[in-house]
N, C-alpha and C positions, 0 to 999 in steps of 0.2 A: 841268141839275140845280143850286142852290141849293148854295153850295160853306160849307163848315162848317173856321171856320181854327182852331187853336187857339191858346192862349194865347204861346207862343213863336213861334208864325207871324206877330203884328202887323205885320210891316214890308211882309210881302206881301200881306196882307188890305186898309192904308192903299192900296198900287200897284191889285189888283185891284178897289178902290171907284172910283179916277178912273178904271178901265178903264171900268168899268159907267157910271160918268160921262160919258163920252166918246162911248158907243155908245148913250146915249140924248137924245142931241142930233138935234134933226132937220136934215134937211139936209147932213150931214157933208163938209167939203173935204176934199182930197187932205190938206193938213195935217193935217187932225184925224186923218183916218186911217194916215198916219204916225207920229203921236203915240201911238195905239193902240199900232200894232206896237214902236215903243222902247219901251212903257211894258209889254207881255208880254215881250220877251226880259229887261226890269229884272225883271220877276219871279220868269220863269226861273232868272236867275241869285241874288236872293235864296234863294232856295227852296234852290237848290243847295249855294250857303253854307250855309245852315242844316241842309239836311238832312247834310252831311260830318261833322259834329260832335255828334252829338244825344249825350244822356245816356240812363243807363238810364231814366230818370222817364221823359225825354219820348219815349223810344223806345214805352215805354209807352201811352203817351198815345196815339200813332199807333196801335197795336194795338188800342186801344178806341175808334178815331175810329167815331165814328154811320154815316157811308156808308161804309166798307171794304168791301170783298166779303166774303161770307158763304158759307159752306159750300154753301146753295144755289144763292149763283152759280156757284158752281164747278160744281156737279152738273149742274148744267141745259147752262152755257154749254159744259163740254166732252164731255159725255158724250151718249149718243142712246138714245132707247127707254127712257128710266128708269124702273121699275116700283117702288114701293115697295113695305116690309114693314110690317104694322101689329101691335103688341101683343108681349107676350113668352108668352102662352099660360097666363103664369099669374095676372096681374093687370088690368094696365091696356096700354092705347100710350099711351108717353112722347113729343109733340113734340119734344123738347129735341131729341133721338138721331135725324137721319134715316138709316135703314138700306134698302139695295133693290138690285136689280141694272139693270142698263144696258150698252151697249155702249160699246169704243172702240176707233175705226177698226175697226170690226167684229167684234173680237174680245169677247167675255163678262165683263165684270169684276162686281166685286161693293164696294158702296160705304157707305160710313159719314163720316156727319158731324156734330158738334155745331152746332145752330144756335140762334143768338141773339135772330134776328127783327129785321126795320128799322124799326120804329115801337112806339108804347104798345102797341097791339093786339095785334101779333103777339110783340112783346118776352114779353108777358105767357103767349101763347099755349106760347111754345116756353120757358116759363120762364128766361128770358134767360139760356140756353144750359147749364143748369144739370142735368143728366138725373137721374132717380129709379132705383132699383136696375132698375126696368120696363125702362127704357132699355136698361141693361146686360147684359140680358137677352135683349132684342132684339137686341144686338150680338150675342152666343153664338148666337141662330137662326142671324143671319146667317153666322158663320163657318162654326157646322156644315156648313151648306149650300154655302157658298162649296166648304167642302172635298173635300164629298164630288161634287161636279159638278169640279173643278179650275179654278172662279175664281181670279184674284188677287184681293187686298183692297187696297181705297185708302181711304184716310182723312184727313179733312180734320180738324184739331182748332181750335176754339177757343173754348175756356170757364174761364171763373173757379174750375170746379170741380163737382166734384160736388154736387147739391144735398143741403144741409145740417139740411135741418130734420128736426122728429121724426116727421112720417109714413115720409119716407125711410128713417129710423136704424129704425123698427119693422120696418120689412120687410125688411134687412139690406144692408143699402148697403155695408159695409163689405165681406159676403163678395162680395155679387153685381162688385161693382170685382174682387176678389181672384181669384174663377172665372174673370171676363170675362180676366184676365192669363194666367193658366195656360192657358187653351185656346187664347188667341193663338200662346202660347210652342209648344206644341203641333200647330198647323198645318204642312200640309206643301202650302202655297200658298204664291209670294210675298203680304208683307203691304208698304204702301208709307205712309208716310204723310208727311202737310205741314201744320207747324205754319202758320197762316194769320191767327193773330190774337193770341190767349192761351193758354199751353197751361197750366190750371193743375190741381197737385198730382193724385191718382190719377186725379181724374175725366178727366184728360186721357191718364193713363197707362194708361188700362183699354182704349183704343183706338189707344195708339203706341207697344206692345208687336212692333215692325216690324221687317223686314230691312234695310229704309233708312229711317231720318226725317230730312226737307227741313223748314228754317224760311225761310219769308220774311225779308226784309231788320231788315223792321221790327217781325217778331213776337216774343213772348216767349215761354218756358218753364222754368219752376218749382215745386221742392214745395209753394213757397204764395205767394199774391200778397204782392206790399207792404203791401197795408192789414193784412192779415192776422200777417204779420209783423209791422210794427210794434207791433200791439195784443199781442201776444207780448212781444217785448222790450224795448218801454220803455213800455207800455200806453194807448198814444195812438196812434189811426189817423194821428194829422196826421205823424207822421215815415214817412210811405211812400215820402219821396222818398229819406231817409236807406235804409229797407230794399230798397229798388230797388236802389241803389248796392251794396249788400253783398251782395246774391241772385245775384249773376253770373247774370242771367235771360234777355239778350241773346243773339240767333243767334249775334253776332260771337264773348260768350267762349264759349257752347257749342261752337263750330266749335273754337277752341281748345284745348279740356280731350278733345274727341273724343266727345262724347255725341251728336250729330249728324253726318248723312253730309255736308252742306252748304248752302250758303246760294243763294237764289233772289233777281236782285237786283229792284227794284222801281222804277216808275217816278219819275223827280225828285219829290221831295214826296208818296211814300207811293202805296200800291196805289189809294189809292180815287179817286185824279187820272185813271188810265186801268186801267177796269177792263177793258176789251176787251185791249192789251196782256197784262196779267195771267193771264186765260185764257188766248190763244195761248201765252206764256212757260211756265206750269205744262205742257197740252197736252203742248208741245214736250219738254219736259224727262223727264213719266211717259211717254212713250213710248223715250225713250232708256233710263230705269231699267228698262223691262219687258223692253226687248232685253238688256241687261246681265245681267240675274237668269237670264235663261233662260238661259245659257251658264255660270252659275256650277257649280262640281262640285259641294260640299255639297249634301245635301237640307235645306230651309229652316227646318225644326226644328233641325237642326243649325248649319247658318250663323247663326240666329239666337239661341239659346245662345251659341253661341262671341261673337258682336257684342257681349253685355252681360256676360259674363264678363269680356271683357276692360275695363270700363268699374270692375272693381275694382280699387281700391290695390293694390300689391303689399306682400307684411308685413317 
């Protein structure tokens, strides 16, 4: 795969081209291919620098990298049997929202994910990850059902947000987010979710309404993006690097402040460097969570109240 660096990654994109350099020479001596290998552990260890220190922006950035895995990696790579759902019965099926059941480790779960799409085509298909009130609609089938067979719920988030425009706002996007929250609160399945790339404002909240929510290393979550924000407070998209910084949107201060159960770490230089890792690591980790929950004494409507009550100031 065609590796995609970003703008603060230069130093290691410079090493990675004399890699490619290197490896297309014909003939290759022992040297040369020595030179290889110093010149991937110098990367390694650039990457590692840089990845110890990132900023909110570029934390960012990595959360929107083009190759990161995507909620259907996820579905596909650790789950079996996946059946999807289509439609919310009362309009349309939203791509954006995949919702359907599948197995793990043989057990029944029941799954929801925003997805974004990896190219023009499908970006466009799944509305680059954007779901319509249909969506969240489709979430509610799903729950109902989950609940009343005793699925758990897993949910992968990552989206910019709800989709914004005005077909969505006529058909009530506003409430269909607000239902989608209250019947979550409402279940008495565990719900599990992993922020996995961007978790933005309700559109993301309609679906990690959870008894535990996991962010990856490099993911975000917030009531609204950067761009978004800055056009808000100083009315210029171009300070998003400024309203990053001020969004505490990062896994690290969410783990912090306690809105988050914890953090999933990721491989040297972001999920999308090893995305087989990735999977086994989340795999590993929802199956520890599912063990844990089931021994918990609260019933999950109530554990799950009690987790976002407590998430209020005290007066």
């Amino acid at each position: 795969m065609t590796q995609h660096y970003l703008e603060f990654e230069k130093q290691a994109m410079k090493i990675a081209a004399k890699i490619t350099e290197l490896r297309e020479k014909p003939g290759k001596s022992k040297s040369v291919e020595k030179k290889i290998l110093n010149l991937e552990e110098e990367e390694k260890k650039v990457l590692t620098d840089i990845y110890s220190n990132l900023s909110p922006w570029q934390r960012t950035m990595v959360a929107r990298h083009p190759l990161r895995p995507h909620a259907s990696d996820y579905i596909y790579g650790i789950f079996e049997d996946f059946v999807s759902i289509a439609g919310d019965r009362r309009f349309a099926e939203d791509p954006a929202l995949m919702a359907g059941f599948a197995r793990f480790n043989g057990q029944p779960v029941a799954l929801l994910g925003t997805e974004k799409g990896k190219n023009t085509k499908t970006r466009v298909y799944h509305n680059f990850g954007m779901p319509r009130p249909e969506g969240y609609r489709k979430a509610q089938r799903l729950m109902e059902m989950a609940n009343r067979f005793g699925f758990p719920i897993i949910t992968f988030v990552d989206t910019p947000g709800a989709y914004p425009g005005i077909d969505a706002e006529a058909r009530g996007q506003a409430e269909a987010i607000a239902s989608c929250i209250q019947q979550s609160m409402g279940l008495e399945v565990p719900v599990i979710t992993y922020v996995i790339g961007e978790g933005g404002s309700g559109g993301a909240l309609a679906i990690a309404t959870a008894n535990k929510v996991f962010m990856l290393e490099n993911s975000i979550y917030s009531v609204i993006s950067p761009e978004g924000c800055a056009s808000i407070l100083w009315r210029d998209r171009k300070d998003a690097e400024k309203a990053a910084n001020a969004l505490k949107l990062t896994a690290q201060d969410l783990d912090k402040m306690g809105i988050i159960d914890g953090i999933l770490t990721e491989p040297n230089g972001g999920a999308h460097r090893d995305s087989a890792f990735m999977m086994q690591h989340v795999a590993e980790h929802l199956k520890a969570i599912l063990g844990e929950l089931a021994t918990q004494p609260l019933s999950f409507s109530a554990y799950r109240r009690d987790r976002f009550l407590q998430m209020v100031p005290a007066k």
